[in-house]
C-alpha positions as CSV (number, residue, x, y, z in Angstrom):
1,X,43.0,-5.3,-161.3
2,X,43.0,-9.3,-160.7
3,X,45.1,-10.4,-157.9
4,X,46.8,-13.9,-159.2
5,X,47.6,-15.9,-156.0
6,X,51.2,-16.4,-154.4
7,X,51.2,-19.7,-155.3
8,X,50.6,-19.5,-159.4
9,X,53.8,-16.9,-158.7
10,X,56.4,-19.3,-157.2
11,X,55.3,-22.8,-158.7
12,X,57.2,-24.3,-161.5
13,X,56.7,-27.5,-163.2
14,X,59.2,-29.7,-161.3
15,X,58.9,-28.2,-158.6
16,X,58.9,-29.9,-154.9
17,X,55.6,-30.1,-153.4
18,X,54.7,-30.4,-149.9
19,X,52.5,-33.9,-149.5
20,X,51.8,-33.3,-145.6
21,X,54.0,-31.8,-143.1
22,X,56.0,-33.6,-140.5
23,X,56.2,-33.7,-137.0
24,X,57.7,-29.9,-135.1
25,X,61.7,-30.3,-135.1
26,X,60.8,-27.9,-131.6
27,X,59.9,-30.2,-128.5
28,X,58.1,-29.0,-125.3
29,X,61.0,-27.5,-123.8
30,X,61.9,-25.5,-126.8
31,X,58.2,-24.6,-127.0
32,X,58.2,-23.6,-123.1
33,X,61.5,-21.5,-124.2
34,X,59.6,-19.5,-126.8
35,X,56.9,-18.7,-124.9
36,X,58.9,-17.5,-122.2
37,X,60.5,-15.3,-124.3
38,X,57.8,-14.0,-125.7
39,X,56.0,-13.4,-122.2
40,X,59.5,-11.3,-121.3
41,X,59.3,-9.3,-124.4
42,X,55.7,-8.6,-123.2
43,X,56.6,-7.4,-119.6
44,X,59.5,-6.0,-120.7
45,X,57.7,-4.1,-123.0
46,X,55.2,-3.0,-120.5
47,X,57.9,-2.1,-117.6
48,X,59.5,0.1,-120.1
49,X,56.4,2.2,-121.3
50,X,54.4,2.1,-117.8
51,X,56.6,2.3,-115.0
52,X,54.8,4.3,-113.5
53,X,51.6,1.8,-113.0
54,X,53.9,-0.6,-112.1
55,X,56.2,1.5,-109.1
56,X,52.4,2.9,-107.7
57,X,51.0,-0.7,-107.7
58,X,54.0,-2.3,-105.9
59,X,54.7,0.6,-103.4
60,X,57.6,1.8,-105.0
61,X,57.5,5.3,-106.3
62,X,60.2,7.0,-107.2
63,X,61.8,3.8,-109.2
64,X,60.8,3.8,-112.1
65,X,64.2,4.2,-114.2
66,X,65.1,1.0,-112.5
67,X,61.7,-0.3,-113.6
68,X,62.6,0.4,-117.2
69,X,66.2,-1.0,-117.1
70,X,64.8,-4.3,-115.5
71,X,62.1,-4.2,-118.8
72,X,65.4,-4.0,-121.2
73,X,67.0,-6.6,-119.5
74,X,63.4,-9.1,-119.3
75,X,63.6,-8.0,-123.4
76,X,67.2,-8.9,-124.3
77,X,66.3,-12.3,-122.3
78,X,63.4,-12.6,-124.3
79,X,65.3,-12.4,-127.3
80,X,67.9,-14.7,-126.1
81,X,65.0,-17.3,-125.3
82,X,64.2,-17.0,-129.2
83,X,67.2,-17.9,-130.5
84,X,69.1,-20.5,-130.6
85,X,70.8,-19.8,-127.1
86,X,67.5,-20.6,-125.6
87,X,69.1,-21.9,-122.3
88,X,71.3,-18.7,-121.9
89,X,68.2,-16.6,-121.9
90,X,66.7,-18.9,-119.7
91,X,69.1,-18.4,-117.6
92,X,69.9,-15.1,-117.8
93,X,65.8,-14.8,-116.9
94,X,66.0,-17.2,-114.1
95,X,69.4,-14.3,-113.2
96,X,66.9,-11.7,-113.6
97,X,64.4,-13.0,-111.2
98,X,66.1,-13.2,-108.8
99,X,66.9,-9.5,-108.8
100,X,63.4,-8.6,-108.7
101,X,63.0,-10.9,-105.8
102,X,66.2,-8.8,-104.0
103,X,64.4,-5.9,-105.6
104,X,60.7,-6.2,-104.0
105,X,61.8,-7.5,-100.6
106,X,62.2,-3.7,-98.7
107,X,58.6,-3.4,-100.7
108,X,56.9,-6.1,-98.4
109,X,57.7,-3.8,-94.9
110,X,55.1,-2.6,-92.5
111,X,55.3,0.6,-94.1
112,X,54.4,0.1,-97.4
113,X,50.6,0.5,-98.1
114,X,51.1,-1.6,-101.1
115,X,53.1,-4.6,-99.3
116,X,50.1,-7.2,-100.6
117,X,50.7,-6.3,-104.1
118,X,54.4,-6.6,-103.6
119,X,54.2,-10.3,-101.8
120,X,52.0,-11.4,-104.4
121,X,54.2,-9.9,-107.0
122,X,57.2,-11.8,-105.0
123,X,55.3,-14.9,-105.5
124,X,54.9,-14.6,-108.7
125,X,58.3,-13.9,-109.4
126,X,59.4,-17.0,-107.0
127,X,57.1,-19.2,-109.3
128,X,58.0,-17.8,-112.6
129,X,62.1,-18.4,-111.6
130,X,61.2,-22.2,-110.8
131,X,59.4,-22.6,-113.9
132,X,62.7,-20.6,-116.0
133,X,64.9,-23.1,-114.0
134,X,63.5,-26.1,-115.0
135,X,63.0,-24.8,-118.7
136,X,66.5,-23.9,-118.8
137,X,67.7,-27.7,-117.2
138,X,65.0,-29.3,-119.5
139,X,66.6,-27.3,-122.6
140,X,69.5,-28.2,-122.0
141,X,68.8,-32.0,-121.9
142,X,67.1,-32.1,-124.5
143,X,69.6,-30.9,-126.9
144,X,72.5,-33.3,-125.2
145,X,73.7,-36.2,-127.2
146,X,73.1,-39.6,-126.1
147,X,77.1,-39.6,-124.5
148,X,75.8,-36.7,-122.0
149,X,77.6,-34.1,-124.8
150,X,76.4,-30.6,-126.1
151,X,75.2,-31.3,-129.9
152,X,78.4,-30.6,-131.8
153,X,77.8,-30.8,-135.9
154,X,81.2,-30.3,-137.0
155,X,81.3,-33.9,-138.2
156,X,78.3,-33.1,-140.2
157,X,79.5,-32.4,-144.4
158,X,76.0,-31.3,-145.4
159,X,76.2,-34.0,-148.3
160,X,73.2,-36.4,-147.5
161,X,75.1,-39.4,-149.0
162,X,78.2,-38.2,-147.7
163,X,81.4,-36.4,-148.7
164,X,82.5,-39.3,-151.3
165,X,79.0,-39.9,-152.7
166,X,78.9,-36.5,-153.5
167,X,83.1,-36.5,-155.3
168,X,81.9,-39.8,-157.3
169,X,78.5,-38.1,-158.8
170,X,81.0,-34.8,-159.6
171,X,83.8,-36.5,-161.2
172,X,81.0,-38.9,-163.0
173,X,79.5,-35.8,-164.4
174,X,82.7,-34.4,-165.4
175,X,83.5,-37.4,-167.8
176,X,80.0,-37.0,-169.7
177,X,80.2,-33.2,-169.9
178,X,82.6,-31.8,-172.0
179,X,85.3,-29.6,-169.8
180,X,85.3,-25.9,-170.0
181,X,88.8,-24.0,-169.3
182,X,89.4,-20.7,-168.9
183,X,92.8,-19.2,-169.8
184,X,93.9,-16.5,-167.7
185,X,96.6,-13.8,-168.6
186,X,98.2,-11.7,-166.1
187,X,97.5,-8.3,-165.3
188,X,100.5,-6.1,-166.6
């Protein structure tokens, strides 16, 4: 059987077409947000099914189930970084970072074989919160108006001439179609 392509499917005549594609409505910071959340997904992901690498690595035995309840938080902020409260899971990262930091400090003692893995995981962790930080400041910036204001659309009518542009083509359109009425009759 012949596979007819998508785009014979959906095309009409009339139909819009796409000359060339315009610039991402997503800037750096939003970009720096998405990948974020994605990389917190990712650990997430990996802190929930392997725990047990993780806990031997750092030191740690024996804490795994907090291991997997900090990879459903690092995946609920990840989610949170992909939507449209970016900053909030930003934040809520940058939150999270600095309980792992609280988190892997008794792991760096003398008595811990593993106390390398565990600085260098603290380092990490020190690095990665700076960088959520800044991405969360840099977010919210970016989507401020020019007054120093949150974005706030309620003003917006989602007419693109505007509210009375829109009333004047309707009642225009009225007076060359010819009016349909409808009778209704109560329901005994």
């Amino acid at each position: 059987m012949a596979m007819t392509p998508i785009s014979n499917l959906v095309r009409h005549e009339g139909d819009p077409h796409v000359i060339r594609s315009g610039p991402s409505s997503l800037g750096m910071p939003d970009q720096l947000a998405r990948m974020l959340g994605w990389f917190s997904i990712g650990l997430g992901l990996a802190q929930i099914f392997m725990p047990g690498r993780l806990t031997r690595w750092l030191g740690t035995e024996g804490s795994e189930n907090l291991v997997r309840a900090y990879g459903a938080r690092e995946i609920g902020a990840g989610i949170l970084c992909l939507s449209i409260d970016k900053e909030l899971g930003l934040w809520s990262r940058a939150a999270g970072d600095g309980v792992d930091l609280a988190t892997l400090l008794p792991a760096m003692s003398e008595g811990n074989p593993q106390r390398g893995n565990a600085g260098m995981a603290a380092a990490l962790v020190t690095g990665i919160m700076l960088l959520d930080v800044l991405a969360a400041q840099s977010v919210r910036e970016r989507h401020k108006r020019g007054n120093g204001r949150r974005r706030d659309y309620r003003d917006r009518s989602g007419f693109p001439k505007g509210v009375e542009a829109a009333r004047l083509a309707a009642s225009s359109s009225r007076r060359i179609a010819p009016s349909v009425t409808a009778t209704h009759s109560p329901v005994g």
